[in-house]
C-alpha positions, -999 to 999 in steps of 0.1 A, spaced: 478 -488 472 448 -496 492 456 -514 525 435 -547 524 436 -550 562 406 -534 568 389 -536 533 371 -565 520 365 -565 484 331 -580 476 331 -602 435 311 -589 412 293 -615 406 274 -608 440 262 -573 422 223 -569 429 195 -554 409 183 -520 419 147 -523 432 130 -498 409 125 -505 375 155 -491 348 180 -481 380 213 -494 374 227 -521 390 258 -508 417 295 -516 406 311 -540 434 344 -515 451 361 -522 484 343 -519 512 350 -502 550 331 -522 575 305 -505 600 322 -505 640 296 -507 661 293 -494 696 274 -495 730 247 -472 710 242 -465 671 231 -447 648 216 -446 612 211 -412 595 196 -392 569 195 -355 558 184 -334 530 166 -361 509 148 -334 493 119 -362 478 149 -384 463 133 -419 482 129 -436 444 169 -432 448 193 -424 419 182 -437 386 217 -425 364 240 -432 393 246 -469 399 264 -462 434 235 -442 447 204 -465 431 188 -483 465 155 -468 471 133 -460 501 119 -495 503 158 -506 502 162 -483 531 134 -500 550 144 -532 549 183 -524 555 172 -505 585 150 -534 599 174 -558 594 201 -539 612 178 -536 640 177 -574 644 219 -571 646 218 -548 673 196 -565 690 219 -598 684 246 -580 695 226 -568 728 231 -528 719 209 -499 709 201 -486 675 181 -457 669 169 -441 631 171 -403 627 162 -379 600 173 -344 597 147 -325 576 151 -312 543 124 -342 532 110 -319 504 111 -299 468 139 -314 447 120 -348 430 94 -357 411 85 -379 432 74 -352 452 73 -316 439 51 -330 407 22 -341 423 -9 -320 431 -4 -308 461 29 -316 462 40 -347 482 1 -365 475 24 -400 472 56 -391 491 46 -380 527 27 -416 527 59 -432 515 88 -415 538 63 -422 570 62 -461 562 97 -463 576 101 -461 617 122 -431 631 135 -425 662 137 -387 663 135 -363 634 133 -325 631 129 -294 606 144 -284 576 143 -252 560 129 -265 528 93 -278 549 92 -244 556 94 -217 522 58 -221 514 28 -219 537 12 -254 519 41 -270 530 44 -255 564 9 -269 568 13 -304 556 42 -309 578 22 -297 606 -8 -319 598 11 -347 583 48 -354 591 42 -344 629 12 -369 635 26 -393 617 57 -396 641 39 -377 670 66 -391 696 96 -386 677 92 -352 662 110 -326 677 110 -286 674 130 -272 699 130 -234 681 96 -235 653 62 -229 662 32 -232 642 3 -206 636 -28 -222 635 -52 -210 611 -81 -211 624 -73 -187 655 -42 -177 646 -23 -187 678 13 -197 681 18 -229 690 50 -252 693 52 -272 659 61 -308 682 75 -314 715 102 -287 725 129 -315 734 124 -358 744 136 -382 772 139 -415 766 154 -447 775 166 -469 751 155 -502 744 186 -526 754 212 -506 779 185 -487 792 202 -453 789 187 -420 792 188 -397 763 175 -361 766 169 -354 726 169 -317 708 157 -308 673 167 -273 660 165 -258 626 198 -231 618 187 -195 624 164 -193 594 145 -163 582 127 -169 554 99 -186 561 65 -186 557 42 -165 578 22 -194 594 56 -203 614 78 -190 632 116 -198 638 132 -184 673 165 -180 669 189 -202 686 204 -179 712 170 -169 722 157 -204 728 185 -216 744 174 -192 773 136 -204 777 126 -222 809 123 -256 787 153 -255 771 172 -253 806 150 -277 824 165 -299 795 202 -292 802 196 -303 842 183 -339 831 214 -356 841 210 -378 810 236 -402 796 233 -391 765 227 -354 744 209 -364 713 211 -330 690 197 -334 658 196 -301 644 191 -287 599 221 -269 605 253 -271 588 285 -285 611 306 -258 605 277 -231 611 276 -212 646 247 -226 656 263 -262 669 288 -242 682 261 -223 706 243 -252 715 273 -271 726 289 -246 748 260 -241 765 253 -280 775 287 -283 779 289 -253 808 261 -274 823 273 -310 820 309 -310 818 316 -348 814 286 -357 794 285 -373 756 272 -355 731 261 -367 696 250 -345 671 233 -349 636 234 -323 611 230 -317 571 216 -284 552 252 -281 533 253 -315 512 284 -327 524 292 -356 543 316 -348 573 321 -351 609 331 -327 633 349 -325 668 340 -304 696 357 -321 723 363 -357 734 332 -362 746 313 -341 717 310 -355 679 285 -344 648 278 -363 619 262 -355 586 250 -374 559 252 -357 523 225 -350 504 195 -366 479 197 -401 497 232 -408 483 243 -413 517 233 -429 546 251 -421 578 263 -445 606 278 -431 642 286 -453 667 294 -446 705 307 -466 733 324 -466 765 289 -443 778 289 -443 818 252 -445 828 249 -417 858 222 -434 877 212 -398 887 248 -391 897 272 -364 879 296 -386 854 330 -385 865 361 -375 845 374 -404 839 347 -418 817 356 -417 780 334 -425 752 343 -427 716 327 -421 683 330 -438 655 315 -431 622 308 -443 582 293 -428 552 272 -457 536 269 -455 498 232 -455 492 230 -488 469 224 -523 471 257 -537 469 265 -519 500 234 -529 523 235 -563 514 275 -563 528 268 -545 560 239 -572 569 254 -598 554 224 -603 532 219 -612 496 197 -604 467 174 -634 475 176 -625 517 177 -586 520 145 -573 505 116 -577 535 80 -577 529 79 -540 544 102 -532 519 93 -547 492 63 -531 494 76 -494 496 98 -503 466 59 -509 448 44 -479 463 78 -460 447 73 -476 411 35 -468 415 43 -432 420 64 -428 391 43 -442 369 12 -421 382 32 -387 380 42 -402 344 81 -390 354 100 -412 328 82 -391 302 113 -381 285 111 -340 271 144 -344 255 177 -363 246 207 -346 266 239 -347 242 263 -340 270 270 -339 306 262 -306 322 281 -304 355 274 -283 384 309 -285 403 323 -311 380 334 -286 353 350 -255 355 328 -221 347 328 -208 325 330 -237 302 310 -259 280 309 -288 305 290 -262 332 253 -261 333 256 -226 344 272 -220 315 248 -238 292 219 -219 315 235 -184 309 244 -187 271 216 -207 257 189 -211 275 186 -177 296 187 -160 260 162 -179 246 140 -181 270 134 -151 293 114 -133 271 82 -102 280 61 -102 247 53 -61 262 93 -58 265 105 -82 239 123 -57 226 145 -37 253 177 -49 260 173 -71 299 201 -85 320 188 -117 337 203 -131 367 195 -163 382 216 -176 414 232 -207 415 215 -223 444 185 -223 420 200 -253 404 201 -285 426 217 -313 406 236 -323 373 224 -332 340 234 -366 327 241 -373 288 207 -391 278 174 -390 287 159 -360 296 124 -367 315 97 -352 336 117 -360 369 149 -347 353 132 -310 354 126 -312 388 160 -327 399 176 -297 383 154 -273 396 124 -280 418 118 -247 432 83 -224 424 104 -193 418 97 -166 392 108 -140 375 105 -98 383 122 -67 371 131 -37 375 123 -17 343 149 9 323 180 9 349 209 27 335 229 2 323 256 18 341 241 9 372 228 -27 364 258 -35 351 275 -36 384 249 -56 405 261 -93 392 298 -78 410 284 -69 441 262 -103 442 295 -125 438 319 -102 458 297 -97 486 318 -77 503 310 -47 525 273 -42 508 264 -80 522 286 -85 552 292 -120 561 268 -138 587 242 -110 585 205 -115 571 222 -103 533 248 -127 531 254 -134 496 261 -172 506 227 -181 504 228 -175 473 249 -200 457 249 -241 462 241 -256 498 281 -272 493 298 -240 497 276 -224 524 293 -238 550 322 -261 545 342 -278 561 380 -263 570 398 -293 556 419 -288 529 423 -315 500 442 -311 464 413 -315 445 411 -286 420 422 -291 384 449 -270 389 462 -241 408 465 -216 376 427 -228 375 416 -220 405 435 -187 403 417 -177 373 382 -177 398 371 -143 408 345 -146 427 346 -153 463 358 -185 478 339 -199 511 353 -234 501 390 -223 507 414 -227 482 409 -266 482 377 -286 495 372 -312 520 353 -338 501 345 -347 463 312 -352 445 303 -381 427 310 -398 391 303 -427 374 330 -434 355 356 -459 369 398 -454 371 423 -474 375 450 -473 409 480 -495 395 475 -528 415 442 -519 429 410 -525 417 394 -500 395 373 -475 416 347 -457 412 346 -419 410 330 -408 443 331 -392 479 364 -389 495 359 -373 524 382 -358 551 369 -347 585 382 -348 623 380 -386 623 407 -386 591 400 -399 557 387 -430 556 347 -426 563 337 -433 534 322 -471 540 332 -475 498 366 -467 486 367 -445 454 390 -425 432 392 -388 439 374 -364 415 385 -326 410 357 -298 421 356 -262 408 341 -232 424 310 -215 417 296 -181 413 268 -172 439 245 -161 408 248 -165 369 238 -134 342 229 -131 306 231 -105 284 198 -107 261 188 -92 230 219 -60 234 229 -43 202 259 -64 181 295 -54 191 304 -28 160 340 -42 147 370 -28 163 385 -4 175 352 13 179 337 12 219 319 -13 229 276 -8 219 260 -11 255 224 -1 255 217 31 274 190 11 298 176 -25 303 154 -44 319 171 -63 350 156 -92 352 159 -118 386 148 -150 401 121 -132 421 145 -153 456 172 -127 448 151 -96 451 162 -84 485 197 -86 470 190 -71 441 176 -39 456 202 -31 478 229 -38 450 207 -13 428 210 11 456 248 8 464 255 11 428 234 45 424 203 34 411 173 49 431 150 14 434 127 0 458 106 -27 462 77 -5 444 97 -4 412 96 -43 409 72 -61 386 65 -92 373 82 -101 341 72 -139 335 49 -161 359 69 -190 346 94 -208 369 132 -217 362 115 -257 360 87 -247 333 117 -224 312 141 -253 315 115 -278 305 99 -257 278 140 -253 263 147 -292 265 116 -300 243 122 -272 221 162 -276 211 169 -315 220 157 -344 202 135 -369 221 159 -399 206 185 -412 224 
């Protein structure tokens, strides 16, 4: 049973409309209240172009003009209150919408809206960073835009023109904030990343950590260590930068803000040492709050000082923002706002992304449903779409093994409407397809192995790590452990390699209510458990079982038909492997280890079509536009 001490159940009849036009309205659910603290904190990571919010998903439907207005308005508290309150954005702002990956270039309407909302300090994600055009609209856009808050402690830009090397923003900030006048020394890192385009370039952690900035930085004296960082709590790199401050400022707070693996979760390096991260796709909106900070007045803090953090995951959707302020439907929305919500709708309706290719008879689950199984988009991608699909008119005819990884795919497919933004949700990425012609299917036959065992051939933590291949959730999870699978015979029956652990430490979404005895119904949602305990989540929902995935997918296209038994089995002599043109660097070296003599010469192009356009082209080809 729920303990009502600290919940406050809000009536439905106080249940808002979403700002954009056919969102649905949120479902009133008990609510955690925010605890705020000397200085705060409002967070987002990984929104990966989602600022029109969730359209299917009630819980997650406030937009970016939503967002504006809840932000203002919880500026005016803490200035009521007489504390600070600062807005921070991890990166990861790009490719996963329509909103923004649709447009020509990509992000004409969305860079105008994400920079109508003020932030305090914001960095890098990987995403800004696969494609030079992006690399250079950051640089020429984003970083202007937000000139004094941008930070990039470890990327550099190359200029075009002269081709020099030049720090993408300011290496690191001190400030002082606006009501308790403490001094923050802010960082902005991106994880060790390596695949980025050749007009930057990303210094390792370790290595930047040594430069003269960095460790004019650490001998600040501040009050306060800001680190906002793309990097994953659990990853190394948090773990590097906090030893190092830590040698250098024993006593000192520390807040960090994360994201790059989807999850919400907070993690503690010491007392004085927290990190927070915010999901994914604007679902969540984080809140950390610290108090009990000593201000040093150019003096070395002494032991005894003790801060302490505090922390909420805020359900991205109306019902939600008009609790924490207090507002209502008639009070919340401000004119700022309002008028992001417009330039939003105006968007949509430009990029014409309600266009609807298709009527989806079924959910199609990423993690919701077990693969193989009919409920698993990865399923649905390897036996029905793949085959139809991935098709050479030259080499229609030899038997190919395709193989897409499962990071390609970026969201779940909701039973309905299938539209124009739907393709992009599911996969917004410009990736194509290459192959390797007439391997011995002896030796193609073992690379989809070696890419889900990883194993000795792509040793974990190296450049080859067969991790990046799969979804952001299991890159780098969290170590808490939570009964969530369907059952343990299930999860037994998964083969391929678990970086999740045998259970998970938080659940994705739903949107279908249960009910908890006494309690009210709930619905489906995150219930997350990190080093705070379990009860972060600012909504209370029920619990919803996650399976495992593969790191890639493969399907077996146009072989000869079984021959009826006993007789062997009628594998062609040699196909075409065909790959998601990301996966090539894996690819090869599984072709090697498995005896095949390839290299990157022997790889062509087999379709110029991307996973979107062979997705979208399937949709309007096999499901009816009614719904």
């Amino acid at each position: 049973m729920i303990p009502r001490s600290n919940l406050a159940l809000l009536a439905l009849a106080t249940v808002a409309r979403s700002s954009q036009p056919g969102a649905p309205a949120p479902v009133a659910a008990p609510m955690r209240d925010l605890e705020w603290g000397q200085i705060n904190f409002i967070h987002t990571t990984d929104l990966h172009g989602w600022l029109g919010g969730h359209l299917q998903e009630a819980q997650y439907s406030a937009d970016w003009g939503d967002y504006i207005s809840f932000t203002d308005h919880m500026r005016q508290k803490a200035d009521e209150k007489g504390v600070d309150l600062l807005v921070i954005d991890t990166g990861d702002r790009i490719e996963g919408n329509g909103l923004y990956d649709s447009s020509t270039p990509k992000g004409k309407y969305s860079y105008d809206i994400f920079g109508e909302q003020t932030i305090d300090a914001l960095c890098t994600g990987n995403h800004e960073l696969y494609q030079e055009a992006s690399v250079d609209r950051e640089h020429n856009t984003t970083v202007p835009r937000f000139k004094h808050s941008y930070i990039a402690s470890n990327l550099d830009y190359i200029e075009p023109e002269t081709g020099n090397q030049i720090p993408q923003a300011q290496r690191y900030t001190k400030f002082t904030t606006k009501k308790l006048n403490y001094t923050v020394v802010a960082l902005g890192f991106l994880f060790d990343f390596d695949r980025n385009a050749n007009n930057s370039v990303v210094t390792p952690v370790a290595e930047a950590m040594k430069q003269e900035w960095f460790q004019t930085a650490i001998r600040e004296k501040p009050d306060l260590f800001l680190v906002l960082g793309h990097v994953g709590l659990r990853m190394k790199e948090f773990e590097e930068i906090f030893k190092v401050i830590r040698d250098q400022n024993w006593y000192t707070p520390i807040a960090f803000f994360g994201g790059h693996a989807h999850v919400r979760d907070t993690r503690k390096f010491d007392d004085q040492a927290f990190a927070i991260a915010s999901g994914r796709y604007f679902e969540t909106i984080g809140w950390m709050s610290i108090d009990g900070i000593k201000k040093k007045n150019g003096k070395e803090v002494s032991a005894e000082a003790t801060a302490t953090f505090k922390r909420r995951y805020i359900d991205n959707n109306l019902f939600g923002l008009h609790y924490h302020t207090g507002l209502n439907e008639s009070t919340f929305p401000t004119e700022h706002g309002r008028n992001v919500s417009a330039m939003v709708t105006s968007a949509r309706k430009a990029l014409n992304l309600d266009e609807s290719f298709g009527c989806a008879p079924q959910d199609l689950w990423m993690s919701r449903a077990q693969y193989p199984s009919n409920n698993s988009i990865f399923s649905w991608l390897e036996t029905q779409v793949l085959p139809d699909s991935i098709v050479n008119e030259e080499r229609k005819n030899v038997s190919r093994l395709a193989i897409v990884n499962t990071g390609a795919i970026r969201f779940d497919i909701f039973q309905g409407a299938f539209t124009r933004d739907s393709t992009y949700l599911i996969s917004p990425f410009v990736s194509r397809f290459n192959y390797v012609a007439d391997v011995p299917y002896a030796v193609a036959a073992k690379v989809i192995e070696l890419l889900n065992s990883g194993g000795p051939v792509f040793p974990r933590g190296g450049p080859m790590d067969t991790r990046y291949l799969t979804i952001p959730e299991q890159v780098a999870p969290s170590t808490f452990l939570e009964d969530v699978w369907h059952s343990k015979a299930a999860a037994a029956e998964h083969k391929f390699p678990s970086f999740m652990g045998e259970d998970v430490q938080q659940i994705p979404l739903s949107g279908k209510p249960s009910t908890n005895g006494e309690d009210p119904k709930l619905v489906g949602g995150y219930t997350t458990r990190d080093d705070l305990g379990d009860d972060g989540d600012d909504t209370v929902h029920s619990p919803i079982t996650f399976y495992e995935v593969p790191n890639c997918i493969q399907a077996k296209i146009n072989f000869p038909p079984a021959p009826p038994p006993p007789a062997a089995s009628a594998d062609p002599e040699k196909v075409d492997l065909v790959f998601i043109d990301y996966v090539q660097p894996w690819i090869i070296t599984a072709l090697k280890f498995s005896g095949g003599d390839y290299g990157t010469d022997d790889v062509k192009v087999y379709s110029n079509s991307t996973l979107t356009d062979i997705i979208a082209g399937w949709v309007k080809g096999h499901w009816g536009k009614d719904c």
